[in-house]
C-alpha positions in Angstrom: -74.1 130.3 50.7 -70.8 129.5 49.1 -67.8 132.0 49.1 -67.1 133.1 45.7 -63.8 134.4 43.6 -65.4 137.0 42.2 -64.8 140.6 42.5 -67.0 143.2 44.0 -68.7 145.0 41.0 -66.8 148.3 40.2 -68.6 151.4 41.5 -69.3 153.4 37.9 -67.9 157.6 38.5 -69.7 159.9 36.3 -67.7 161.1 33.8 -68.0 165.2 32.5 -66.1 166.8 29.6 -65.9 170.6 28.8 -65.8 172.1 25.0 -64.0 175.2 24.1 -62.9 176.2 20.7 -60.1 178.7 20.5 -60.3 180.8 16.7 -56.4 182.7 15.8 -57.0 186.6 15.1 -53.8 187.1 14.2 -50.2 188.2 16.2 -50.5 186.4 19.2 -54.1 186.5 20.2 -57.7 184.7 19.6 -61.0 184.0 20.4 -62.0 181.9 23.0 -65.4 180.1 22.9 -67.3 178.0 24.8 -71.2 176.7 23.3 -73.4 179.3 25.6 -71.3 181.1 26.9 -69.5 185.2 26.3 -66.7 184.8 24.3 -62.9 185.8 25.4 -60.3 187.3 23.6 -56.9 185.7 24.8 -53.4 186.3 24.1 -50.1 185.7 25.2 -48.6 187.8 28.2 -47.1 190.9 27.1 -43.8 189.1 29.0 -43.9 186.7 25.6 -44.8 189.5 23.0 -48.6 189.1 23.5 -51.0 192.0 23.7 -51.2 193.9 26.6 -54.6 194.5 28.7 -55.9 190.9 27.3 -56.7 187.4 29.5 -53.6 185.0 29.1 -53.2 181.4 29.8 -51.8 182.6 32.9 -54.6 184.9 33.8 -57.1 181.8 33.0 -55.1 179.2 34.7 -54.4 181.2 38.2 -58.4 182.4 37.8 -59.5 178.6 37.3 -57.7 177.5 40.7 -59.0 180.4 42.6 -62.7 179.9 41.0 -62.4 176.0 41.6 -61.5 176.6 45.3 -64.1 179.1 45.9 -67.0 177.1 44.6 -65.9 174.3 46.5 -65.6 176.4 49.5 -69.2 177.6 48.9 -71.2 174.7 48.0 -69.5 172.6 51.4 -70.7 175.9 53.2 -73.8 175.9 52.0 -74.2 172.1 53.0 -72.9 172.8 56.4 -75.3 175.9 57.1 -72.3 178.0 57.3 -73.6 181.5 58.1 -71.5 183.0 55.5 -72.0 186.9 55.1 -68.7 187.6 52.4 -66.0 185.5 50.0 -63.5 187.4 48.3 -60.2 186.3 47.3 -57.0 187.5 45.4 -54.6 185.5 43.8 -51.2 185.4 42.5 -49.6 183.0 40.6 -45.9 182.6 40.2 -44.7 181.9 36.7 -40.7 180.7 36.7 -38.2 178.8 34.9 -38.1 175.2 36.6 -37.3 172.1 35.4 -36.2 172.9 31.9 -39.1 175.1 30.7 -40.9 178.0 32.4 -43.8 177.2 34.5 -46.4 178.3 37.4 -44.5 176.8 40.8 -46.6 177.8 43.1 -49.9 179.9 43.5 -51.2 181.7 45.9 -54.7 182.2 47.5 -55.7 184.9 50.1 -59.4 184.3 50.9 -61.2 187.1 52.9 -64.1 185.4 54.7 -66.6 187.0 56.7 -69.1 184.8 58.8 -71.7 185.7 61.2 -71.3 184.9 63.8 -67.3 184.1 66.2 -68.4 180.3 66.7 -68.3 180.4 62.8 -64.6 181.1 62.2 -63.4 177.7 62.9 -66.2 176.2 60.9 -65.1 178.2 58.2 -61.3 177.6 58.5 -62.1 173.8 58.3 -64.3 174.1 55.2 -61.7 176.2 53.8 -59.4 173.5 54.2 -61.7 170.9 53.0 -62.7 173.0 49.7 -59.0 173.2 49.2 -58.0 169.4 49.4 -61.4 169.0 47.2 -60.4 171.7 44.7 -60.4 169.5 41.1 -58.3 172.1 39.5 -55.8 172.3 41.9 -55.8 168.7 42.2 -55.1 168.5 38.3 -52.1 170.6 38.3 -49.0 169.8 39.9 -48.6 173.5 40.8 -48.1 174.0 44.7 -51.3 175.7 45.6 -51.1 177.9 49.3 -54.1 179.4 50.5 -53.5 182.0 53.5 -56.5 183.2 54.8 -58.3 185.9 56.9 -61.8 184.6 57.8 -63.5 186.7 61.2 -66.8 187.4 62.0 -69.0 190.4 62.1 -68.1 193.0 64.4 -64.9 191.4 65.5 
């Protein structure tokens, strides 16, 4: 067989898009939609004369990285056989002026992990890791994302 010039066929990625649609109600706030899903009503932070009590870019944008890196976290876990017996995690985001305009610098994930068993922590810490590196959202964003963790297992 002859050596040829040609280049390896190019492996073809899936592609996915997501639909909102986002309706003014007046002020500073809206309605947030998305085709099967509740609705939101969204505003600016009260910080930048929105309403108070009401989900903000901010709110949605911190929420999005910690969501992303949890369900990463859990389907890699759920591969692995992870004997997972809790996830919760809180998040803050920091929101400064940088770079001529004001934006989120850094954010901040504290993931409380409980596994079954002790053999499980470092399992856990690793696909932690993993989800993190993996985490599309944060990946998107040049945001500095920091995830400190406490992950033990029952009883200890």
């Amino acid at each position: 067989m002859e050596p040829t010039n040609q280049a390896p066929p190019k492996v073809k990625h899936k592609e996915f898009r997501y639909h909102t649609q986002l309706e003014w109600t007046g002020k500073r706030a809206g309605i947030l939609r998305c085709e099967g899903k509740p609705e939101w009503r969204v505003s600016s932070p009260p910080e930048f004369k929105g309403e108070p009590g009401i989900w903000t870019p901010g709110d949605l944008f911190v929420a999005a990285i910690q969501t992303c890196t949890m369900t990463t976290f859990l389907a890699f876990a759920q591969k692995l056989g992870l004997p997972l017996v809790s996830y919760s995690c809180r998040a803050e985001g920091l929101l400064e002026f940088s770079e001529g305009g004001y934006r989120f610098t850094t954010v901040i994930l504290r993931p409380a992990i409980v596994v079954e068993k002790p053999e499980a922590v470092e399992q856990a810490e690793k696909t932690l890791s993993d989800a993190h590196k993996s985490c599309l959202i944060s990946n998107s964003a040049r945001t500095r994302v920091l995830v400190e963790p406490t992950i033990q297992a029952i009883g200890s």
